[in-house]
PDB file of N, CA, C and O in Angstrom:
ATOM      1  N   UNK A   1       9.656 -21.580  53.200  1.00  0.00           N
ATOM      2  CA  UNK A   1       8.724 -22.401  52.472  1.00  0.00           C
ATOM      3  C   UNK A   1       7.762 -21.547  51.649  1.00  0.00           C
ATOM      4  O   UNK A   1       7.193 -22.027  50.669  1.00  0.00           O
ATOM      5  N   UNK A   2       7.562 -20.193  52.070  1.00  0.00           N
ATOM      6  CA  UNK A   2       6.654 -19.816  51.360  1.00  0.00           C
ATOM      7  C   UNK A   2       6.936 -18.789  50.021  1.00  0.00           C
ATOM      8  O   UNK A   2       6.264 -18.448  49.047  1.00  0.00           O
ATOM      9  N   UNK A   3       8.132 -18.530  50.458  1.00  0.00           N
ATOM     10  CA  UNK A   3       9.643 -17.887  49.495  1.00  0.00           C
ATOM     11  C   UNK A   3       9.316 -18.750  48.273  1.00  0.00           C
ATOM     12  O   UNK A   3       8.977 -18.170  47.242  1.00  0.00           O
ATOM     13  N   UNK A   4       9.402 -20.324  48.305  1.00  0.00           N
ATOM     14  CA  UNK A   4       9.532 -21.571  47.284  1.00  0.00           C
ATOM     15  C   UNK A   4       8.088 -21.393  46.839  1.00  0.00           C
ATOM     16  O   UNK A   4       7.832 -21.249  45.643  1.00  0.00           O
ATOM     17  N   UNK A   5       7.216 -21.399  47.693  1.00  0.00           N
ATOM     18  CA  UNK A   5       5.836 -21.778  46.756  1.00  0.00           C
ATOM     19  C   UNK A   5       5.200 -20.165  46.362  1.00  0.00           C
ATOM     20  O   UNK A   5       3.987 -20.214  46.160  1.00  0.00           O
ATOM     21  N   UNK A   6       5.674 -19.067  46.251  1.00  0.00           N
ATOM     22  CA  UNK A   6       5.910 -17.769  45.672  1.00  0.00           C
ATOM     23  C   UNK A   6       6.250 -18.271  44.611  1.00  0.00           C
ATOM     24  O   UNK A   6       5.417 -18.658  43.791  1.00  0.00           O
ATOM     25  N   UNK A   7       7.688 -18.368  44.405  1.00  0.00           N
ATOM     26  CA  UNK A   7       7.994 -18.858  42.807  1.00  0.00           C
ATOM     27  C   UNK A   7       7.543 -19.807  42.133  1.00  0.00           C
ATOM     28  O   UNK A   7       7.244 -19.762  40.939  1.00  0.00           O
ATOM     29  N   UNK A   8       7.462 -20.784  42.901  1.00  0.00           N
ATOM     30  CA  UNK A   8       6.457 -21.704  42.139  1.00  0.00           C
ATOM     31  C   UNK A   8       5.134 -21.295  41.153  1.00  0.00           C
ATOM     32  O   UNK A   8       4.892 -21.579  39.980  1.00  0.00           O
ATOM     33  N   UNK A   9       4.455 -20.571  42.072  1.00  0.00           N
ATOM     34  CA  UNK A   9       3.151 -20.309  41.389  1.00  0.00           C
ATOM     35  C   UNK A   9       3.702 -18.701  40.450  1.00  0.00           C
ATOM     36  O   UNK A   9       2.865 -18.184  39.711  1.00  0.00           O
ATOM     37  N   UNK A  10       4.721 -18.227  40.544  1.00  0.00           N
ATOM     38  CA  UNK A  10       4.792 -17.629  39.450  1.00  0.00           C
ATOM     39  C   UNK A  10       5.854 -18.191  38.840  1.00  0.00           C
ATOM     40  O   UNK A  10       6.118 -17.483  37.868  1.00  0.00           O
ATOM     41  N   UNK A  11       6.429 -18.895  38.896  1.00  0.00           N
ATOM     42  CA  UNK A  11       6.773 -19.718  37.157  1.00  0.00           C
ATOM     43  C   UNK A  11       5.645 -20.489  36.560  1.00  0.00           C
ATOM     44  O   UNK A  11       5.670 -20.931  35.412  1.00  0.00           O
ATOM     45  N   UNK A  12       4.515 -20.647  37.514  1.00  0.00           N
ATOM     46  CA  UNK A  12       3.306 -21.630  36.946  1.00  0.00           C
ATOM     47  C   UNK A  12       2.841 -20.068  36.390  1.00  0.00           C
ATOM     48  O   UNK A  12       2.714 -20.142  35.168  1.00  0.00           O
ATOM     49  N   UNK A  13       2.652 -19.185  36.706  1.00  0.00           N
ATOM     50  CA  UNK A  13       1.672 -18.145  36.011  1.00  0.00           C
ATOM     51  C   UNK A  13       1.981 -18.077  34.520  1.00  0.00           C
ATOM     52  O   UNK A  13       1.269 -18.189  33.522  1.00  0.00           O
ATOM     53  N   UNK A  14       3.743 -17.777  34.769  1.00  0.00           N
ATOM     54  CA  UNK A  14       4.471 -17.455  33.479  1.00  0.00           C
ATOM     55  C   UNK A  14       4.425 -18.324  32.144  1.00  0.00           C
ATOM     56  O   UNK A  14       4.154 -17.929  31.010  1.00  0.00           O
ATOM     57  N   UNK A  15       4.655 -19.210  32.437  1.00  0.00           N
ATOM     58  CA  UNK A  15       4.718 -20.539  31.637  1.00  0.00           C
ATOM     59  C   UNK A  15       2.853 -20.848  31.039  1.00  0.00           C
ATOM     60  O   UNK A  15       2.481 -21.116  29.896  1.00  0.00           O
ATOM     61  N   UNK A  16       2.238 -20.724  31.959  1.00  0.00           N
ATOM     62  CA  UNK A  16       0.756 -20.580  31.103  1.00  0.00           C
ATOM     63  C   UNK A  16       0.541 -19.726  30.565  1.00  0.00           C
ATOM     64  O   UNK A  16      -0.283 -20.099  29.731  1.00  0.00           O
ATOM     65  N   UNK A  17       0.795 -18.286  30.376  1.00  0.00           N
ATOM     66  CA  UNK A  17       0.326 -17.386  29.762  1.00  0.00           C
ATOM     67  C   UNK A  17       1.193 -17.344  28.377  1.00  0.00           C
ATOM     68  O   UNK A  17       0.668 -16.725  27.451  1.00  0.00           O
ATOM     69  N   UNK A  18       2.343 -17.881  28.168  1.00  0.00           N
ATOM     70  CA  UNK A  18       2.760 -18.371  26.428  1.00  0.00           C
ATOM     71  C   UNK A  18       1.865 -19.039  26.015  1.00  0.00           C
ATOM     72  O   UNK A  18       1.380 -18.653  24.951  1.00  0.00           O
ATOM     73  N   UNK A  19       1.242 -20.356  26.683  1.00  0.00           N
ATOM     74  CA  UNK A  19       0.448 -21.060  26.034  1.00  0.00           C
ATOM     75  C   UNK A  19      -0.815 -19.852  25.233  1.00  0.00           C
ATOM     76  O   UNK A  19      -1.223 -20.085  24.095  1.00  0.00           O
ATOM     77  N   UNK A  20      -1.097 -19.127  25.697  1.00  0.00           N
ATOM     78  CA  UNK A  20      -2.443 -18.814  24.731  1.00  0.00           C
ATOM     79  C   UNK A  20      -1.850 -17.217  24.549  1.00  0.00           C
ATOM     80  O   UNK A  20      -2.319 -16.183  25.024  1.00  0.00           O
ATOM     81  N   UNK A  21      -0.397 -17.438  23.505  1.00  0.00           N
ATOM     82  CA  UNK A  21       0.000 -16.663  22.704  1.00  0.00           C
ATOM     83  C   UNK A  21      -0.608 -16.459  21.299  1.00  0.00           C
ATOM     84  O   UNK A  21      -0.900 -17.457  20.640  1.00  0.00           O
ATOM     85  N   UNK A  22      -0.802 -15.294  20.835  1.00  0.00           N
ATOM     86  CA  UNK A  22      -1.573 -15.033  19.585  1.00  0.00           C
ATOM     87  C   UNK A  22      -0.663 -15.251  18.323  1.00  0.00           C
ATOM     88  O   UNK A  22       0.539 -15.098  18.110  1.00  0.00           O
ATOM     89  N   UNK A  23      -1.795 -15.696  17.535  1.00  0.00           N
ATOM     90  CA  UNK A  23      -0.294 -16.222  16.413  1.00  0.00           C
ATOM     91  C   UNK A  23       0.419 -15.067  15.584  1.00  0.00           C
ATOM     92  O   UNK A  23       0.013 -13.906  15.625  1.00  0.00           O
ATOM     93  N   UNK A  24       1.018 -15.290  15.171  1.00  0.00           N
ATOM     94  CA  UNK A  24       1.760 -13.659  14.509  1.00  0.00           C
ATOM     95  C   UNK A  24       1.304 -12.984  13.779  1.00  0.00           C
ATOM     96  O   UNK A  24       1.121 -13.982  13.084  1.00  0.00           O
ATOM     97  N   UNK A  25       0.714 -11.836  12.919  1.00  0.00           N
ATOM     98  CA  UNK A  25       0.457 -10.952  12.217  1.00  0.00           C
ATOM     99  C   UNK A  25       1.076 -10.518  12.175  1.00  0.00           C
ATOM    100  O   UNK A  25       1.894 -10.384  13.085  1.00  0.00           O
ATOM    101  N   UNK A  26       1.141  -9.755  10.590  1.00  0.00           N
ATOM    102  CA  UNK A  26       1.644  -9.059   9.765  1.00  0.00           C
ATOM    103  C   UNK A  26       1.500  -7.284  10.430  1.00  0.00           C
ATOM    104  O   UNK A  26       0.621  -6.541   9.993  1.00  0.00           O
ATOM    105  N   UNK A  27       2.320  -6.902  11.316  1.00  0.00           N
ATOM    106  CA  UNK A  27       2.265  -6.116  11.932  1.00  0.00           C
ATOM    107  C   UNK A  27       2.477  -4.343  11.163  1.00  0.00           C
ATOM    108  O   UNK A  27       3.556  -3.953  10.717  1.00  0.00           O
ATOM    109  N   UNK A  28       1.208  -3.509  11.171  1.00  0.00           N
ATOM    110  CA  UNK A  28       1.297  -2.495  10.488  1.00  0.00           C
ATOM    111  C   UNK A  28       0.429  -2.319   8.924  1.00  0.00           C
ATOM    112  O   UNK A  28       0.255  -1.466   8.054  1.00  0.00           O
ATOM    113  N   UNK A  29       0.063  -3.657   9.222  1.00  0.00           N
ATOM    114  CA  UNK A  29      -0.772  -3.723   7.490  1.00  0.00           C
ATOM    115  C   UNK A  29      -2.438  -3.367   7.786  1.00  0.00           C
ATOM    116  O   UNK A  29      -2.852  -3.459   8.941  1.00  0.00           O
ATOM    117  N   UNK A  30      -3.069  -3.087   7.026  1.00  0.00           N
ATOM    118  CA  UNK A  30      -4.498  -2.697   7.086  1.00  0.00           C
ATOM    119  C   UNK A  30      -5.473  -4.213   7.273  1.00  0.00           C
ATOM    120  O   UNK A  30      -6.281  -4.672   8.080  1.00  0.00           O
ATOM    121  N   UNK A  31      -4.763  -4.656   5.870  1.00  0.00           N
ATOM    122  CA  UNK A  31      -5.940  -6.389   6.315  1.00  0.00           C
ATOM    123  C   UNK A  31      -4.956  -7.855   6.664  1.00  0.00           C
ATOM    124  O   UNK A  31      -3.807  -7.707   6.247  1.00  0.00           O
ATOM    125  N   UNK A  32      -5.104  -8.676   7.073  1.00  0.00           N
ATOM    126  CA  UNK A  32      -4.096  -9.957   7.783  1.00  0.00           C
ATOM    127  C   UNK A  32      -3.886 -10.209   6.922  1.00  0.00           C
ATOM    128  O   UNK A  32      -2.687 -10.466   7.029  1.00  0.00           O
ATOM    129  N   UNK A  33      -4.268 -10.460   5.478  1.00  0.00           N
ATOM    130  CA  UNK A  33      -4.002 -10.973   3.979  1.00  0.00           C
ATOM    131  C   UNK A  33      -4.542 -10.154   2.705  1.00  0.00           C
ATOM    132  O   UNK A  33      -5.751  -9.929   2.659  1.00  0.00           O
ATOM    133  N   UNK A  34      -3.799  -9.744   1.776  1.00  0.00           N
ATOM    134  CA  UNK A  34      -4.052  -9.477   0.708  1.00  0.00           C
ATOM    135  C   UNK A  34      -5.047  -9.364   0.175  1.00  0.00           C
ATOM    136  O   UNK A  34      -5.155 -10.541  -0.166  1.00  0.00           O
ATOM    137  N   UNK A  35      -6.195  -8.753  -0.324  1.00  0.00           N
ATOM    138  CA  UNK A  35      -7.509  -8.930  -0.343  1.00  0.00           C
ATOM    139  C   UNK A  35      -7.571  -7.816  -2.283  1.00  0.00           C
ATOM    140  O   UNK A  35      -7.031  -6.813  -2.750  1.00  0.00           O
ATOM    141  N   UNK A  36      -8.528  -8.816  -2.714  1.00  0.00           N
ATOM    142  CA  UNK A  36      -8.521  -8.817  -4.369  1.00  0.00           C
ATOM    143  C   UNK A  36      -8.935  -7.226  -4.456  1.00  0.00           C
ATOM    144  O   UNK A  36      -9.848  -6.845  -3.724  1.00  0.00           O
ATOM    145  N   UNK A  37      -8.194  -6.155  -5.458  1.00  0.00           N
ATOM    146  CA  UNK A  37      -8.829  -5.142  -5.379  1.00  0.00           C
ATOM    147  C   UNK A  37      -8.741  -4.812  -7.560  1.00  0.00           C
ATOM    148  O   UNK A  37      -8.253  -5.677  -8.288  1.00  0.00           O
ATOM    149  N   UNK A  38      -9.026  -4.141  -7.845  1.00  0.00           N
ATOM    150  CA  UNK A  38      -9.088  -3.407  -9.080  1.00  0.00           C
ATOM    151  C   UNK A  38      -8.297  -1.732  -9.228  1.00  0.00           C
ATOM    152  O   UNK A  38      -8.792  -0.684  -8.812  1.00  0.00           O
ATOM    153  N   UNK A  39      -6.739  -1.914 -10.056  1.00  0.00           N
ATOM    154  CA  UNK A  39      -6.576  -0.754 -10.018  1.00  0.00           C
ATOM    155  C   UNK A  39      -6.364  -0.179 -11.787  1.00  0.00           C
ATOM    156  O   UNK A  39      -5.784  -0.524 -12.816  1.00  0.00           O
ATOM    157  N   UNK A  40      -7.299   0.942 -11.257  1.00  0.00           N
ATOM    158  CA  UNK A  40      -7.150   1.738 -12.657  1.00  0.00           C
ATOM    159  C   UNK A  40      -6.166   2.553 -12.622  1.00  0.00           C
ATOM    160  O   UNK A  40      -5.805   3.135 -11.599  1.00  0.00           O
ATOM    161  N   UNK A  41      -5.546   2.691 -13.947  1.00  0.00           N
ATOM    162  CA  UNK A  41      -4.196   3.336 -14.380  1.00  0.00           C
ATOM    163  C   UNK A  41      -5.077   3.900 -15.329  1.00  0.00           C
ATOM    164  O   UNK A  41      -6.013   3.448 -15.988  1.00  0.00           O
ATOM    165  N   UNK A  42      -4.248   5.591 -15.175  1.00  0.00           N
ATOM    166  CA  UNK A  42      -4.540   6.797 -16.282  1.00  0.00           C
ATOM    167  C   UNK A  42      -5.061   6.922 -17.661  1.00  0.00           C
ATOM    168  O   UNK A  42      -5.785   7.726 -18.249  1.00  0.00           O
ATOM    169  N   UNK A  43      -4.174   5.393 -18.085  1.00  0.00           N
ATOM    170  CA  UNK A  43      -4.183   5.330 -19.319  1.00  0.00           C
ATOM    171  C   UNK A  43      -5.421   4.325 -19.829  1.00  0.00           C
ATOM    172  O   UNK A  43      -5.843   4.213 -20.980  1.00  0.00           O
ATOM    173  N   UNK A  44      -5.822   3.712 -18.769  1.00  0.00           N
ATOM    174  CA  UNK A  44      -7.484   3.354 -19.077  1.00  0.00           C
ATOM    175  C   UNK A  44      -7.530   1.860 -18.821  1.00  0.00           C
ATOM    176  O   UNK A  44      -8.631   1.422 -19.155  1.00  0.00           O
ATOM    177  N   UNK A  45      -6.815   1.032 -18.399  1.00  0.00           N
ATOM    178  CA  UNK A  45      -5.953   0.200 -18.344  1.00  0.00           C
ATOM    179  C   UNK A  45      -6.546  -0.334 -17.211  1.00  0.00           C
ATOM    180  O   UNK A  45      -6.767   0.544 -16.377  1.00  0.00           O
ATOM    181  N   UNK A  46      -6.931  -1.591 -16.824  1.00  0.00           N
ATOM    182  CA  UNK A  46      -7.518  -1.900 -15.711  1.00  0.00           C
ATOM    183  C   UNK A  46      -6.362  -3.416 -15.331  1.00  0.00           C
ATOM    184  O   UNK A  46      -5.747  -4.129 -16.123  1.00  0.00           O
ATOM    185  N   UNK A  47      -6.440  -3.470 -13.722  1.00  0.00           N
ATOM    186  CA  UNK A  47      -4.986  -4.893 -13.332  1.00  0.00           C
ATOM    187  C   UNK A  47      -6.630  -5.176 -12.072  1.00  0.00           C
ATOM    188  O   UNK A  47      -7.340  -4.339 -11.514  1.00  0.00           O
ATOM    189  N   UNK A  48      -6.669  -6.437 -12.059  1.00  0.00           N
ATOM    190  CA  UNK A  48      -6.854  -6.873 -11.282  1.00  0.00           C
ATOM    191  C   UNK A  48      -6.089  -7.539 -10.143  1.00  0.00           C
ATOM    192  O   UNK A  48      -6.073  -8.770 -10.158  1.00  0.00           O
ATOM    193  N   UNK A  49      -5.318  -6.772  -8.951  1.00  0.00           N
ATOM    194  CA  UNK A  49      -4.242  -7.505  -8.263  1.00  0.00           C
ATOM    195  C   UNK A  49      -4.738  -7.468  -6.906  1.00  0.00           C
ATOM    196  O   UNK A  49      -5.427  -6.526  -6.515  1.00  0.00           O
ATOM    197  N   UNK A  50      -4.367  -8.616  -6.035  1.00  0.00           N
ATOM    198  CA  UNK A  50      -4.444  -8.729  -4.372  1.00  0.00           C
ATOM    199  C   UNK A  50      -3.696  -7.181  -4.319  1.00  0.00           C
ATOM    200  O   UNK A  50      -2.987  -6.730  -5.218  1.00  0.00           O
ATOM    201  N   UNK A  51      -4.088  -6.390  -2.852  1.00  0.00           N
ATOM    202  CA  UNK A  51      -3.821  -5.296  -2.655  1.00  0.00           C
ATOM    203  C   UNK A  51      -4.085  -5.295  -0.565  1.00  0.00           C
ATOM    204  O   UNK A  51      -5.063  -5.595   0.121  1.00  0.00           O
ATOM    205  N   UNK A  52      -2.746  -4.830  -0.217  1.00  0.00           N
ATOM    206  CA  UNK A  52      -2.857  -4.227   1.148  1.00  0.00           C
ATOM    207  C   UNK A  52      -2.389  -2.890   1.450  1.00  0.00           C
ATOM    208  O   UNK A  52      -1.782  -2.159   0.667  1.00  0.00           O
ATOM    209  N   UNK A  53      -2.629  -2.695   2.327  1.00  0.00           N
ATOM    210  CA  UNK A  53      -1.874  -0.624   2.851  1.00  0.00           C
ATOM    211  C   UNK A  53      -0.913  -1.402   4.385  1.00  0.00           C
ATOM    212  O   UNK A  53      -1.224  -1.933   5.451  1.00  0.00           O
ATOM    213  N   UNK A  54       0.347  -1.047   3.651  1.00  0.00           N
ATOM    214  CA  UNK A  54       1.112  -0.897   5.066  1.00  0.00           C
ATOM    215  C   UNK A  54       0.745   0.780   5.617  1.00  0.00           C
ATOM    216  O   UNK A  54       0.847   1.829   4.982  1.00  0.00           O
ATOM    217  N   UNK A  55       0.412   0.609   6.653  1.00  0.00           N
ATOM    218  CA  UNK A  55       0.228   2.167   7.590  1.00  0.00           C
ATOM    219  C   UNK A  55       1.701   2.370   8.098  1.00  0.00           C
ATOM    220  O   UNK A  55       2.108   3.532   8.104  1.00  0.00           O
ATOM    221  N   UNK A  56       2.302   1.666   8.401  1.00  0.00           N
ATOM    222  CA  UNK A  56       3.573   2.149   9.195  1.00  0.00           C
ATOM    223  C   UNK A  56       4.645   3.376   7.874  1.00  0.00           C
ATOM    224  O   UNK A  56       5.155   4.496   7.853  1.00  0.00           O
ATOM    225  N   UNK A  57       4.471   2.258   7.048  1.00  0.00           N
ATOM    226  CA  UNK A  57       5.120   2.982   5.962  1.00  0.00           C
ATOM    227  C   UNK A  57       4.385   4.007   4.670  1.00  0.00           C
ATOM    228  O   UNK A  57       4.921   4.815   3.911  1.00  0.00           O
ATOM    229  N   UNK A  58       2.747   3.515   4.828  1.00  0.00           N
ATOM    230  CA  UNK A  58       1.997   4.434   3.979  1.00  0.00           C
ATOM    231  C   UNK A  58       2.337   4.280   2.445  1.00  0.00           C
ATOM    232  O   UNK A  58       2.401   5.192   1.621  1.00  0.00           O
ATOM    233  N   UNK A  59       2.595   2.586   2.186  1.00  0.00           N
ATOM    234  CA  UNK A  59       2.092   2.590   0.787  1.00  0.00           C
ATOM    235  C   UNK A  59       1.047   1.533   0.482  1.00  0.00           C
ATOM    236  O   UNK A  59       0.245   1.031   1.269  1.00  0.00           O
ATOM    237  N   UNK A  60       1.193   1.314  -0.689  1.00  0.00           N
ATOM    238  CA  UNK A  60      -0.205   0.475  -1.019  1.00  0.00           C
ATOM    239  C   UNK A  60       0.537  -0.346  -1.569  1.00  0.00           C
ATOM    240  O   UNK A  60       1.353   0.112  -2.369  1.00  0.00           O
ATOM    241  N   UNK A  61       0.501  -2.072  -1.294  1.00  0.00           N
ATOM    242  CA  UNK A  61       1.463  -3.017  -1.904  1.00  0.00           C
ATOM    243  C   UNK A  61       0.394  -3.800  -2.658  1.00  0.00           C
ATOM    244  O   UNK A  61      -0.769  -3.744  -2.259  1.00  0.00           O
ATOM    245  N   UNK A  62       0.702  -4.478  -3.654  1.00  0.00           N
ATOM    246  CA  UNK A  62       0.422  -4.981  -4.304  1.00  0.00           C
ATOM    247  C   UNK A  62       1.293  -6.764  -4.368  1.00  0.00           C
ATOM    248  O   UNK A  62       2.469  -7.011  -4.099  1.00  0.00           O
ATOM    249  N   UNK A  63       0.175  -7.760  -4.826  1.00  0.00           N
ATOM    250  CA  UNK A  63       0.952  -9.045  -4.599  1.00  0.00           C
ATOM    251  C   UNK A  63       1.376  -9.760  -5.913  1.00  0.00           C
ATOM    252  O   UNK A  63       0.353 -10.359  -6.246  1.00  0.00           O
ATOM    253  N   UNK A  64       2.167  -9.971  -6.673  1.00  0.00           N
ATOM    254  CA  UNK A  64       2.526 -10.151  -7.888  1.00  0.00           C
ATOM    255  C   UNK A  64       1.940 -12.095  -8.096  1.00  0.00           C
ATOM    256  O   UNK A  64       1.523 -12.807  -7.182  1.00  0.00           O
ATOM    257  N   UNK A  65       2.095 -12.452  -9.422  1.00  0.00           N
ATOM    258  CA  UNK A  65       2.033 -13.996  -9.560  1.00  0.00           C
ATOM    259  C   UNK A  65       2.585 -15.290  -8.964  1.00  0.00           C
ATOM    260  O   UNK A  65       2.129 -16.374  -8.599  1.00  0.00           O
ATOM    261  N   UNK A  66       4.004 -14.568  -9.043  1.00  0.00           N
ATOM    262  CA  UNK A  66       4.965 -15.360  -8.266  1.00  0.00           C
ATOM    263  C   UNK A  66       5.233 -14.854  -6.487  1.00  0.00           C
ATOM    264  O   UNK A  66       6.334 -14.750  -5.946  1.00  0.00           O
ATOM    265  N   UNK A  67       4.159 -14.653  -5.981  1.00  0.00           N
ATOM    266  CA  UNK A  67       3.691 -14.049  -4.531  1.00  0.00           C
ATOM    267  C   UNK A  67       5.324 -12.780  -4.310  1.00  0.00           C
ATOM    268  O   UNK A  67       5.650 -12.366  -3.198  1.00  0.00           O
ATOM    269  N   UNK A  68       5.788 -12.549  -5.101  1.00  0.00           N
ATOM    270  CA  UNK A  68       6.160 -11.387  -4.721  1.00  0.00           C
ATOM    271  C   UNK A  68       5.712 -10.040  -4.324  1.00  0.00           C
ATOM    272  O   UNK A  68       5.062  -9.381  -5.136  1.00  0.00           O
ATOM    273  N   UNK A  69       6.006  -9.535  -3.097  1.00  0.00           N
ATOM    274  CA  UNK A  69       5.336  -8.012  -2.941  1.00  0.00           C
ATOM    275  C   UNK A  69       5.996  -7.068  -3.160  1.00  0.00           C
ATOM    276  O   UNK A  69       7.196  -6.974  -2.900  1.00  0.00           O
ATOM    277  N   UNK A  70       5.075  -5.959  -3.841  1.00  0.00           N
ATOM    278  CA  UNK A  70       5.436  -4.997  -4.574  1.00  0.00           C
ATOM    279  C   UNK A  70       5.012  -3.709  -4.307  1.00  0.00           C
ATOM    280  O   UNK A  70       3.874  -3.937  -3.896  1.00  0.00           O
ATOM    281  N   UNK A  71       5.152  -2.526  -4.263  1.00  0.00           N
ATOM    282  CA  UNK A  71       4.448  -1.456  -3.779  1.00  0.00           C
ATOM    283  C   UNK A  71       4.383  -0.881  -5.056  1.00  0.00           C
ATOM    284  O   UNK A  71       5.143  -1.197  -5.971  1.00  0.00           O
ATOM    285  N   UNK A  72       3.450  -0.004  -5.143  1.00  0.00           N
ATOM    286  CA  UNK A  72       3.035   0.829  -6.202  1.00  0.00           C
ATOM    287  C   UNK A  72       3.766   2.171  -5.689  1.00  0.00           C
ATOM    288  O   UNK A  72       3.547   2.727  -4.612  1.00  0.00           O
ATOM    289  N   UNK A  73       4.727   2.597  -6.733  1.00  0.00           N
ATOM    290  CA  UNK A  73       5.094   3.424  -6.737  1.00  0.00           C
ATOM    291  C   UNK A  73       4.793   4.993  -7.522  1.00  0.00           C
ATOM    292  O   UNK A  73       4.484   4.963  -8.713  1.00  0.00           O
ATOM    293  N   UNK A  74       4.879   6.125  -6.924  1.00  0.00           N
ATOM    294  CA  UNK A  74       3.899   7.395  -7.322  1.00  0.00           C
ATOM    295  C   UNK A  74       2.743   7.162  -7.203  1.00  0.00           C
ATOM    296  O   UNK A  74       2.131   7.353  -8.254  1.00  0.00           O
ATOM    297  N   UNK A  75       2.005   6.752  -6.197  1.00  0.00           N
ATOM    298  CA  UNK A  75       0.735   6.509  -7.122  1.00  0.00           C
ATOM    299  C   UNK A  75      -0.419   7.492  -6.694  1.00  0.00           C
ATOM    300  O   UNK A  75      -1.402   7.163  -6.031  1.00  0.00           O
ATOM    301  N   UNK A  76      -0.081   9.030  -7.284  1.00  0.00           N
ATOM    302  CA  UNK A  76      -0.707  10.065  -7.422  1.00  0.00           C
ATOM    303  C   UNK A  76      -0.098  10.284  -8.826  1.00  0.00           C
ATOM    304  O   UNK A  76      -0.895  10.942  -9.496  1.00  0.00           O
ATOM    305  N   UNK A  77       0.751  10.049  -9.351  1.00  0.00           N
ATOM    306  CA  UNK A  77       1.161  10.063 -10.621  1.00  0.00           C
ATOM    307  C   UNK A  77       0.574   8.994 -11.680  1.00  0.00           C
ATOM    308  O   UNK A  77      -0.088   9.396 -12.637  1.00  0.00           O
ATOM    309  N   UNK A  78       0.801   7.790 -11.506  1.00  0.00           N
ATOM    310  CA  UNK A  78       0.815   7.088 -12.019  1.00  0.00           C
ATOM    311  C   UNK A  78      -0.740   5.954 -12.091  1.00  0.00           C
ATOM    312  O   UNK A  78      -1.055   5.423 -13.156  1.00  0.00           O
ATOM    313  N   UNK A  79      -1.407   5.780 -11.035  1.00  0.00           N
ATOM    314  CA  UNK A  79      -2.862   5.362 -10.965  1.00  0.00           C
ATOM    315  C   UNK A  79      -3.599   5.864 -10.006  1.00  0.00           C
ATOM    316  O   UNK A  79      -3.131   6.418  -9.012  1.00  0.00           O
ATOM    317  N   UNK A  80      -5.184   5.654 -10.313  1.00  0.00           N
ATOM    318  CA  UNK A  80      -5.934   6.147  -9.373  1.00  0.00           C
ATOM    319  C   UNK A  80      -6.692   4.947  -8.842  1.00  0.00           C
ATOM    320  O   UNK A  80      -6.683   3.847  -9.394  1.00  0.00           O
ATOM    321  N   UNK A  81      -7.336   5.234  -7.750  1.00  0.00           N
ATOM    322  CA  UNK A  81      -8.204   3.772  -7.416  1.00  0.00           C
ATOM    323  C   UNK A  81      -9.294   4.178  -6.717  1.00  0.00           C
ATOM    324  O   UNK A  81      -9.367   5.102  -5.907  1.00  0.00           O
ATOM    325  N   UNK A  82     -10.332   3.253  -7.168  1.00  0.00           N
ATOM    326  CA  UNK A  82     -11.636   3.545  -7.223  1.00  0.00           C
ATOM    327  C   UNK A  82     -12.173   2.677  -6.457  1.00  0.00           C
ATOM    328  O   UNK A  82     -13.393   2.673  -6.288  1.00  0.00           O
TER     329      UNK A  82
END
């Protein structure tokens, strides 16, 4: 009997602790959402675009019109940001 109410109270443990599962994030990124930044390009040229840093991978993405994401590529070559 006490074999049964062992499992019992741990399938009751188990089964409550999904309930106050955290909702998913974007795992490896700097901010939970895209956040408005200003990037200057060399050529003098200013973009106002949503901007995050994946850390896992160490680039800086950028969020296009049509919510496509995009990473900035070279960008020791190609822009600086301020």
């Amino acid at each position: 009997m006490k074999t049964i109410r062992f499992y019992f109270y741990l399938f009751l443990f188990g089964s409550v602790q999904s309930l106050f599962a955290q909702e998913e994030s974007k795992i490896g990124m700097l901010f939970p959402q895209f956040e408005n930044g200003i990037v200057f390009f060399k050529n003098g040229v200013r973009g106002a675009v949503p901007l995050n840093y994946d850390m896992l991978m160490q680039e800086m993405l950028f969020l296009e019109k049509d919510s496509t994401v995009m990473k900035i590529d070279s960008p020791l070559m190609n822009v600086t940001c301020k």
